[in-house]
C-alpha positions in Angstrom: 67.6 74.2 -26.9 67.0 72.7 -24.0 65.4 69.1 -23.1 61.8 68.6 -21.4 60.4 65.8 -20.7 56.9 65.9 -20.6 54.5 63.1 -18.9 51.7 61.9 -21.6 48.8 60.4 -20.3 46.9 60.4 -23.7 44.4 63.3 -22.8 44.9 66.9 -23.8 45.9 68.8 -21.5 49.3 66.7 -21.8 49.3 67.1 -25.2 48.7 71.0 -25.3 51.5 71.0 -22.6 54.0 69.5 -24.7 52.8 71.8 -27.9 53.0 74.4 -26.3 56.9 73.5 -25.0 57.8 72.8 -28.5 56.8 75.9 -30.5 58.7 77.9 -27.5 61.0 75.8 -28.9 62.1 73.4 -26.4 63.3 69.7 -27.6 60.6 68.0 -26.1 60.4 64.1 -25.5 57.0 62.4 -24.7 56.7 59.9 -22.4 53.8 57.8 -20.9 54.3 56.4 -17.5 52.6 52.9 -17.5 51.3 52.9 -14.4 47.8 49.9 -14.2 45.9 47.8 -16.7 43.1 45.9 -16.5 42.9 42.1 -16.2 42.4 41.8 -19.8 44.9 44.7 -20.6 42.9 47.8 -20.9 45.3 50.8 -19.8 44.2 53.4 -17.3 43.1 56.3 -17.8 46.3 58.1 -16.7 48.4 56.1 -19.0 46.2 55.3 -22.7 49.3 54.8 -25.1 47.6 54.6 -28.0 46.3 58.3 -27.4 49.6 59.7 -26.4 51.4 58.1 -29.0 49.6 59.2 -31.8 49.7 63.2 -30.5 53.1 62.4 -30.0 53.5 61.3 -33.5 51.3 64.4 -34.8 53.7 66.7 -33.0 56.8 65.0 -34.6 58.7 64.5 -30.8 60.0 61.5 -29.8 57.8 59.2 -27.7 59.1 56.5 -25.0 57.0 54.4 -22.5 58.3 53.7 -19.0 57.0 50.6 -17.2 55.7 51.6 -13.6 53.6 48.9 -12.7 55.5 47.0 -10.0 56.2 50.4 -8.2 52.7 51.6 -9.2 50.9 48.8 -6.9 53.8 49.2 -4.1 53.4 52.8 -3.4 50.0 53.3 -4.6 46.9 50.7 -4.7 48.1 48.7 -2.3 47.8 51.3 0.4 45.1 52.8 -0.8 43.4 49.4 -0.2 45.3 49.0 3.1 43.8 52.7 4.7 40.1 51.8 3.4 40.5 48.7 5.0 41.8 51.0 8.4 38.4 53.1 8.1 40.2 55.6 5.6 39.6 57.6 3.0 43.0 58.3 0.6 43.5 60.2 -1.9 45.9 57.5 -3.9 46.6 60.8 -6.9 48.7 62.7 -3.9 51.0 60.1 -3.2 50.9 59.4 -6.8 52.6 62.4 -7.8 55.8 62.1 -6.2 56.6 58.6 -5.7 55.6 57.8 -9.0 55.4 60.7 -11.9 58.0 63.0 -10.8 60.3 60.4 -9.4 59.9 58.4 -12.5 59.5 61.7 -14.7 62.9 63.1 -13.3 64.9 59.6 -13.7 63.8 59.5 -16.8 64.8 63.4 -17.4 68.3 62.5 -15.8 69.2 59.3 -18.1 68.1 61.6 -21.5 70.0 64.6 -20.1 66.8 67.0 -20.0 67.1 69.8 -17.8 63.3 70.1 -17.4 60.6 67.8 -16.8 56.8 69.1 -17.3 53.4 68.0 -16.9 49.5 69.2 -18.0 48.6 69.7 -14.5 46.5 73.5 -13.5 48.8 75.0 -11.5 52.3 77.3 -11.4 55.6 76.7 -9.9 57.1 79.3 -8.4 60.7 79.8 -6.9 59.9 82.4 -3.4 62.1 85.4 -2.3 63.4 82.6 0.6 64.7 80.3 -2.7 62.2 77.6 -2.0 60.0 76.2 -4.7 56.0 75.7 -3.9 53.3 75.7 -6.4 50.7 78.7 -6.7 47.3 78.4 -7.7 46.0 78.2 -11.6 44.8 81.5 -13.0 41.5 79.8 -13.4 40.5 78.7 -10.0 37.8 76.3 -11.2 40.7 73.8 -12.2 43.5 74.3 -9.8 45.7 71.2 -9.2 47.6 72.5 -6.3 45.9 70.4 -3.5 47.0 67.2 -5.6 50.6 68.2 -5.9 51.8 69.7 -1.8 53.5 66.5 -1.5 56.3 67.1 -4.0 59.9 67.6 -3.2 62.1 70.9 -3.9 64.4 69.0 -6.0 61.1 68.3 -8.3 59.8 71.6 -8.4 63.1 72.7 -9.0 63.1 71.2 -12.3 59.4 71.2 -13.2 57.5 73.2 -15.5 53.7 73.7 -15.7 52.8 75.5 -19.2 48.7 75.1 -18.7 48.8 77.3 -15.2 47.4 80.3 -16.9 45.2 78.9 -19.2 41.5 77.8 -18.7 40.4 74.6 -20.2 38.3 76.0 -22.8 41.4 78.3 -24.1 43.7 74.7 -23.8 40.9 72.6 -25.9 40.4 75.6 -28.6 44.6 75.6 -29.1 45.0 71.8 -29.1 41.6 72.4 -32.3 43.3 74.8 -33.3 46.6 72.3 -33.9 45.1 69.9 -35.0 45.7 67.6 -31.6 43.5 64.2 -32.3 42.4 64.0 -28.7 41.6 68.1 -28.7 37.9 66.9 -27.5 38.5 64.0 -25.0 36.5 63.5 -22.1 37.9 64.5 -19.0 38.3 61.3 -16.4 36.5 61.6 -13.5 37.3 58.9 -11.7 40.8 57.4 -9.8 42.5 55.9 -12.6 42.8 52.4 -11.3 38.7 52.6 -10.6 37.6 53.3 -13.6 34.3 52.4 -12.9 34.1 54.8 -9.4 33.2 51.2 -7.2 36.1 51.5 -5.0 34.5 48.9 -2.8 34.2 46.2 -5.9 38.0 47.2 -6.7 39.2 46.6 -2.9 37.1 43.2 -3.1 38.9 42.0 -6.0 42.3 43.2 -5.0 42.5 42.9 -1.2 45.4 40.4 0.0 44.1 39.9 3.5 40.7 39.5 5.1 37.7 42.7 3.9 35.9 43.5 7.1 32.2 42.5 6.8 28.9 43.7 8.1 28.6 45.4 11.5 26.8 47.6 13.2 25.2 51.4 12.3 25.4 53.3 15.7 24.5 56.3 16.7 26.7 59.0 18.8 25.8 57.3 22.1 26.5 54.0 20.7 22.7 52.9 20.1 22.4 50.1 17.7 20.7 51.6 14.4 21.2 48.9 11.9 23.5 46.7 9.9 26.0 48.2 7.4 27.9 45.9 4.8 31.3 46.9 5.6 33.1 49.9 6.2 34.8 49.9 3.3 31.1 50.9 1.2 31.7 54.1 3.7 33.3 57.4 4.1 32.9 60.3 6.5 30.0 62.9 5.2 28.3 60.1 3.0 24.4 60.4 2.8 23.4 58.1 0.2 23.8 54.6 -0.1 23.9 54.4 3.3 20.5 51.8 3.5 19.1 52.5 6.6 15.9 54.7 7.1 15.9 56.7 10.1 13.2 59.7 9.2 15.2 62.1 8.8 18.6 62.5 7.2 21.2 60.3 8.2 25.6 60.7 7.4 28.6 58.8 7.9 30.0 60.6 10.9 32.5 58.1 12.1 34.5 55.1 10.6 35.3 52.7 14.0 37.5 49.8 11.9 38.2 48.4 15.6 34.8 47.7 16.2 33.4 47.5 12.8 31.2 50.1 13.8 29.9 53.3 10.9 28.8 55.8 13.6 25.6 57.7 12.4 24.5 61.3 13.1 23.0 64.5 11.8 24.5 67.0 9.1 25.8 69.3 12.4 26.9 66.5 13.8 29.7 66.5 10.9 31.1 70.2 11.3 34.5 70.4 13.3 36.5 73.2 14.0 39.6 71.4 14.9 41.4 69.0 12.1 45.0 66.8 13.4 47.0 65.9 10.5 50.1 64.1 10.0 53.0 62.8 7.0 53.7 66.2 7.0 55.1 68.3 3.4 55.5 71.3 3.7 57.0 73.7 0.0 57.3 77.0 0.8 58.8 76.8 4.2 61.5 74.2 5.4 58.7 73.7 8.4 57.9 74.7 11.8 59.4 74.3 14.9 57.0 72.6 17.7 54.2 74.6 19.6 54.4 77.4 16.2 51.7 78.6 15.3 51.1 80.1 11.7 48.2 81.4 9.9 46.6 80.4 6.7 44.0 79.3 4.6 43.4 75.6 4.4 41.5 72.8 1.8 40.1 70.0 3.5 39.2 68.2 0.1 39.9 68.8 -3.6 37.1 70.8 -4.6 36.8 72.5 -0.8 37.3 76.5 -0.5 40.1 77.2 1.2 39.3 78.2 4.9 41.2 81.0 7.1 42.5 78.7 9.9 46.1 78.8 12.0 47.8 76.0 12.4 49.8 74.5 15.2 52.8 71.8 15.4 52.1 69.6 18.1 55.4 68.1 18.3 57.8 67.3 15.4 55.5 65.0 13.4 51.8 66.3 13.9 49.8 69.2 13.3 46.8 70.7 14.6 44.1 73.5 12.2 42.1 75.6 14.0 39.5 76.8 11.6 38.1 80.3 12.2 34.8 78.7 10.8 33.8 75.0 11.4 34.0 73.0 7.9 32.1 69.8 7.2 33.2 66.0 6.9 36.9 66.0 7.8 37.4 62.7 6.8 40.7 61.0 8.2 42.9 60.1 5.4 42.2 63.0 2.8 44.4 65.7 3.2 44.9 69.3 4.2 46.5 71.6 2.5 47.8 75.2 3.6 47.4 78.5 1.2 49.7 81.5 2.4 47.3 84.6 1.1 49.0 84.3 -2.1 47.3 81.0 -3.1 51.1 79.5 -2.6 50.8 76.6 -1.1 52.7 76.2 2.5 52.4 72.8 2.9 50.1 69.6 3.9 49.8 66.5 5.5 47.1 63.5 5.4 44.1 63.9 8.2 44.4 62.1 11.1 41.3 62.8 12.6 39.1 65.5 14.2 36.9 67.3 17.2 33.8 67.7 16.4 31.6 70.7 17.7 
């Protein structure tokens, strides 16, 4: 048989993942990557032992927890602290993926001679006619994962298996019922695991190592002086509420100036762009493109954006430039773009740099 190791967080699509493994009758291995806890030692919601444990226990595999934590703050809350405090808005669960599951997943795959590693995550990996790995979209579109996983290497797709990529999250919580899988009607998380309670300003306030920009100036387009805001870090591009300032009429986030310490104010047109610059480029199903290519596609702006026909262009060997055939709302520098070939495979992505508005 051969070996799997699948990543537990304690919720159940993890847990139908590695049921489903073992009555195809692979030797699977559970393991919980523990990633963050709470001051007073409450785990995250990516990493709840307790609950991983026990379904690992129900299933009668073997169960292991890996310590991440050091590696967990290095290559993940600490720069996602560091690019709010730069007028930014990561997305800490991309970087997440491959510098911390897979990476940890695969070591931990290679030192308990596994030949696969696999995880709960909506989506399908699939080897192209070219021999490269990328990962195509879930059969249920409402809970494709694909956006969250274009930064993961070839040598970890090459080796990764998705079992949930066809299944809808009603037909995954009526099989883990079905087998008796304690956590078969867990909540969902909502939130970034190490914000569990969604204030990612509190968390940065809490955290930070180095001085939090406070209050500055609401401006308009021209520069005007609307009001005070109370730091750039309570702000991201396309925000509406919160936002304490009354202007008569509806007021967004258009622009994040950390230089200044400026939150630059305008209306809801003032937000759509056509063009979008991206860079820390990944790309799957292509080794990449040579400069001043052009190739087109469909590109995700955001998780739960729909993909947009666009063409994008290498501007050099580290940058990129999408040209949407349609303008799309509230680029916002630091989340990133993904590219579809009309397959739903993903080409590629990279983290937004920033953007030309209309």
């Amino acid at each position: 048989m051969d070996r799997v190791i699948v990543g537990m967080s304690g919720g159940v699509d993890s847990a139908v993942a590695a049921y489903l493994l073992k009555i195809a009758g692979y030797d699977v291995i559970g393991v919980t990557l523990r990633t963050w806890v709470t001051a007073d030692g409450q785990d995250s919601r990516c990493c709840e032992i307790d609950d991983a444990g026990q379904v690992a226990d129900q299933l009668g595999i073997p169960y292991y927890v890996v310590n991440c934590l050091s590696e967990f703050r290095e290559a993940v809350t600490e720069p996602f602290i560091q690019e709010y405090l730069r007028g930014q808005t990561p997305n800490p669960c991309v970087g997440c993926n491959r510098l911390i599951k897979w990476d940890k997943l695969l070591e931990t795959a290679r030192n308990m001679q596994a030949a696969h590693i696999a995880t709960g995550h909506y989506a399908q990996v699939v080897q192209l006619l070219n021999g490269r790995y990328t990962v195509a979209g879930a059969l249920h579109a409402e809970k494709d994962q694909t956006y969250m996983l274009y930064r993961l290497s070839q040598e970890q797709l090459a080796v990764t298996m998705m079992p949930l990529g066809r299944l809808s999250k009603p037909e995954v919580r009526e099989i883990a019922v079905k087998a008796g899988i304690p956590v078969a009607d867990k909540p969902d998380s909502q939130e970034i695991c190490f914000v569990m309670d969604g204030d990612y300003a509190k968390y940065i306030e809490e955290n930070a190592t180095e001085e939090i920009p406070g209050e500055g100036n609401f401006v308009d387009e021209e520069g005007r002086v609307l009001g005070r805001h109370r730091g750039i870090i309570h702000y991201t591009v396309g925000q509406r509420k919160g936002l304490g300032i009354a202007l008569g009429a509806p007021a967004y986030v258009k622009e994040i100036r950390p230089q200044s310490n400026e939150v630059v104010i305008g209306d809801e047109a003032s937000l759509y762009s056509r063009e979008v610059f991206c860079r820390d480029l990944n790309f799957l199903s292509i080794p990449g493109l040579d400069a001043g290519s052009v190739l087109r596609c469909r590109v995700k702006i955001r998780y739960h954006h729909i993909a947009r026909p666009a063409q994008i262009e290498m501007m050099g060997r580290e940058n990129l430039k999408v040209l949407f055939d349609e303008p799309v709302k509230a680029a916002a520098p630091g989340q990133s773009a993904v590219f579809y070939d009309e397959d739903g495979c993903v080409i590629g992505g990279g983290v937004i740099a920033g953007k030309n508005s209309l």
